[in-house]
C-alpha positions in Angstrom: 2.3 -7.5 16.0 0.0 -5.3 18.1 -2.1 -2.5 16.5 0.5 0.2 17.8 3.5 -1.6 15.9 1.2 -2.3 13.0 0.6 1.4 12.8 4.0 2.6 12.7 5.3 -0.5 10.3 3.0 1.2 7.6 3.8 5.1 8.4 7.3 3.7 7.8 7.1 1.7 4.8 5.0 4.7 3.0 7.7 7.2 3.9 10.4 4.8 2.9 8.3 3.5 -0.6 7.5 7.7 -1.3 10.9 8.8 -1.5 11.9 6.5 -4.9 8.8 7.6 -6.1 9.4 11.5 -6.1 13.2 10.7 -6.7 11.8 9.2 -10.1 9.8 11.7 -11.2 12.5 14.3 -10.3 14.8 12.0 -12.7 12.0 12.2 -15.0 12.0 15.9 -15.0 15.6 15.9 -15.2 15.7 14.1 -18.8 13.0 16.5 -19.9 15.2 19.4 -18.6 17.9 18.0 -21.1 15.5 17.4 -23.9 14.6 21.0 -23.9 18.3 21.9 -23.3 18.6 20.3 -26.6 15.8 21.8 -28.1 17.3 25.5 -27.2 20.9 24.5 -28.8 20.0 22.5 -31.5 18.5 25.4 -34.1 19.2 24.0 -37.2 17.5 20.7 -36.4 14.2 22.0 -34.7 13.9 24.2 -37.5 14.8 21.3 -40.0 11.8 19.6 -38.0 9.5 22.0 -36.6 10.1 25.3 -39.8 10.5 27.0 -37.1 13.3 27.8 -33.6 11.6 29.5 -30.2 14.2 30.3 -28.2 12.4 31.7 -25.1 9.9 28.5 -25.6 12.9 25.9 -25.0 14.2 28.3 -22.7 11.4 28.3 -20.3 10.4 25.0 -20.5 13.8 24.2 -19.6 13.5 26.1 -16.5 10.0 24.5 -15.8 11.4 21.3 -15.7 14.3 22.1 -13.8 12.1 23.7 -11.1 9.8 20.2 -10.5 13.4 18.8 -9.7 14.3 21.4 -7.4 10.7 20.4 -5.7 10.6 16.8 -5.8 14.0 16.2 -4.9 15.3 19.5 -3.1 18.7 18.0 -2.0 19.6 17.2 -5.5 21.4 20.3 -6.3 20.2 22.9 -3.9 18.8 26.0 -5.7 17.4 28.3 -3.2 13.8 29.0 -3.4 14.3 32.4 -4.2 15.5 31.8 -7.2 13.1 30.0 -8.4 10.4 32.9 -7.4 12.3 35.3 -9.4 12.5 33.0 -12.5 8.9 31.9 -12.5 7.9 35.7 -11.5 10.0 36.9 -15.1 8.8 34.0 -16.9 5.1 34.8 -16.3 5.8 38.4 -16.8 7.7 38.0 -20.1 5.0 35.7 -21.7 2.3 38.1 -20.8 4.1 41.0 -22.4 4.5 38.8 -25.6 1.0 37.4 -26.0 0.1 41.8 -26.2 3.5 43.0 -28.2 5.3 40.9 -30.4 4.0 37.2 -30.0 0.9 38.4 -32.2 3.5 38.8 -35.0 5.2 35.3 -34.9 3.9 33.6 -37.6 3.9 30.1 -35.5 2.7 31.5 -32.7 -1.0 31.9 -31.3 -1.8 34.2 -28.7 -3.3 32.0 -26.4 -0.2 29.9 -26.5 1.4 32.5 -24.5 -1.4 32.9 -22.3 -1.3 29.0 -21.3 2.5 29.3 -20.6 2.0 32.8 -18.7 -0.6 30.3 -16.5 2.3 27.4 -16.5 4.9 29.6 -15.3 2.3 31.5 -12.7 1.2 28.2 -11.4 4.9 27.3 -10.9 5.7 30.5 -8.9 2.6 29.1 -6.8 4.0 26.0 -5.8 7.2 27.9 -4.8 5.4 30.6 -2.6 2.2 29.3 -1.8 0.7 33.0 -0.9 -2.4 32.1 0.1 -4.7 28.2 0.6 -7.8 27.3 0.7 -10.6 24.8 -1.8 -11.3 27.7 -4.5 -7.1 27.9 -5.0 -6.9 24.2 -5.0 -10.1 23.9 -7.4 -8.6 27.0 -9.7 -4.8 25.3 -10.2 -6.3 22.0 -10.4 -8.9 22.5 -12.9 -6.4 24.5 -15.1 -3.8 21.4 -14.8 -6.6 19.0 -15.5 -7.2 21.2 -18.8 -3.6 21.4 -19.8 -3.2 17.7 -19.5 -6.2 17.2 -21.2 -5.2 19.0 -24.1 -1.3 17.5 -24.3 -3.4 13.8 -23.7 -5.2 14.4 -27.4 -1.7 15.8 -28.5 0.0 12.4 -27.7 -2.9 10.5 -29.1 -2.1 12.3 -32.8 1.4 11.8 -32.2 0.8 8.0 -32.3 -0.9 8.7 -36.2 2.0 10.5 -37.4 5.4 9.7 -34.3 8.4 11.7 -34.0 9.8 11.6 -31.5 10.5 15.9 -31.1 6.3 15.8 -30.6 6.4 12.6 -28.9 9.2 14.0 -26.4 7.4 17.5 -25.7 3.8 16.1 -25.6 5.0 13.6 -23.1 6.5 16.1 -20.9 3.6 18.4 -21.0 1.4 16.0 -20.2 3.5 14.0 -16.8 4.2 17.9 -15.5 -0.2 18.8 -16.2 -1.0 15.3 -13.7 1.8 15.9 -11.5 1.1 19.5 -10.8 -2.9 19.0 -10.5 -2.3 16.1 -8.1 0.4 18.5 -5.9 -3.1 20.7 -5.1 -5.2 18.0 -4.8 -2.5 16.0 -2.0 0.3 18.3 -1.5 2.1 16.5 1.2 2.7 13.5 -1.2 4.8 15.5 -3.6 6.8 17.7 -0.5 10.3 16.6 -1.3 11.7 18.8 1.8 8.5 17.0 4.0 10.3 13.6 2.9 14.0 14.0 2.9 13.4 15.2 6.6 13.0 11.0 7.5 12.8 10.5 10.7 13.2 13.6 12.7 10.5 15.5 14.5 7.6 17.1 12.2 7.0 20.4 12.6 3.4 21.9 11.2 4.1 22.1 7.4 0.3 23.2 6.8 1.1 26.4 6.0 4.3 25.9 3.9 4.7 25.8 0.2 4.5 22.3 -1.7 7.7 23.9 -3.5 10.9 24.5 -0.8 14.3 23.3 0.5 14.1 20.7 3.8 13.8 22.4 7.1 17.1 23.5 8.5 18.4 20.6 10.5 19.2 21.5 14.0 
């Protein structure tokens, strides 16, 4: 095998080998979009649990996790991008308003909870519009990932002293979407679900383009 074939043997075994390995972590996401689907429906449980039922808490989460499917496997169901603007655009909005009005009030509720998910929902908008690049964007959204995981890595930790698996469940999923999201700035083409599911067709310059989108319009 000359150096030319041996070149193009490993581009093609990394494409092929990449696209299980975003298809499982969209299936990953998937389960914890049903875990949270449960969490919003089942009231009387979680609050059995918990003393406590946030609705707009399993709400959003919900639509977090649905929106790492929608940009690690685009193809799965086909939400268009605007969609998911408009979603992560309210959710920021809504958890910003709280953490000032009424969130204060909640007796289970701290006010910088709702500023970390005001930054979880912002940083998912990001992924889906990508305004604007550059290091001190990259550095910002992956420092703040690397802190959220951080924090939900000491959360699992206590979870082993006392398990259930409500705390288990959440932690975990808070902590997969923190090192997922913090490596998408750090090597963005690796998680592009649309950059993969294009196999092998032409390329076109996807420098500019959000991490987050639906595959190129075939021709």
């Amino acid at each position: 095998m000359n150096h030319m074939d041996h070149m193009e043997h490993i581009q093609h075994t990394a494409a092929v080998s990449s696209i299980p390995f975003l298809e499982i972590l969209a299936g990953f996401f998937l389960l914890g979009a049903l875990f949270y689907c449960f969490r919003l429906y089942a009231r009387k449980y979680i609050t059995s649990v918990n003393g406590y039922h946030d609705r707009e808490n399993e709400l959003w989460h919900c639509a977090c996790m649905m929106g790492m499917v929608s940009c690690l496997a685009p193809t799965w169901y086909g939400i268009p991008n605007m969609f998911w603007l408009i979603t992560f655009a309210i959710g920021t909005a809504w958890y910003l308003v709280r953490a000032f009005t009424y969130g204060r009030k909640l007796p289970f509720n701290k006010q910088w909870y709702d500023f970390a998910h005001a930054a979880m929902l912002f940083g998912m908008w990001w992924m889906f519009a990508s305004p604007v690049s550059g290091l001190f964007v990259t550095v910002v959204f992956a420092g703040y990932w690397t802190w959220f995981g951080s924090y939900y890595a000491v959360r699992l930790y206590n979870d082993f002293k006392k398990p259930h698996w409500l705390s288990f469940g959440q932690d975990t999923a808070h902590f997969v979407m923190a090192i997922v999201m913090a490596l998408m700035m750090v090597f963005p083409m690796t998680f592009m679900g649309h950059h993969h599911n294009m196999g092998s067709q032409a390329m076109p310059d996807m420098s500019d383009m959000p991490i987050c989108t639906s595959p190129p319009a075939q021709k």
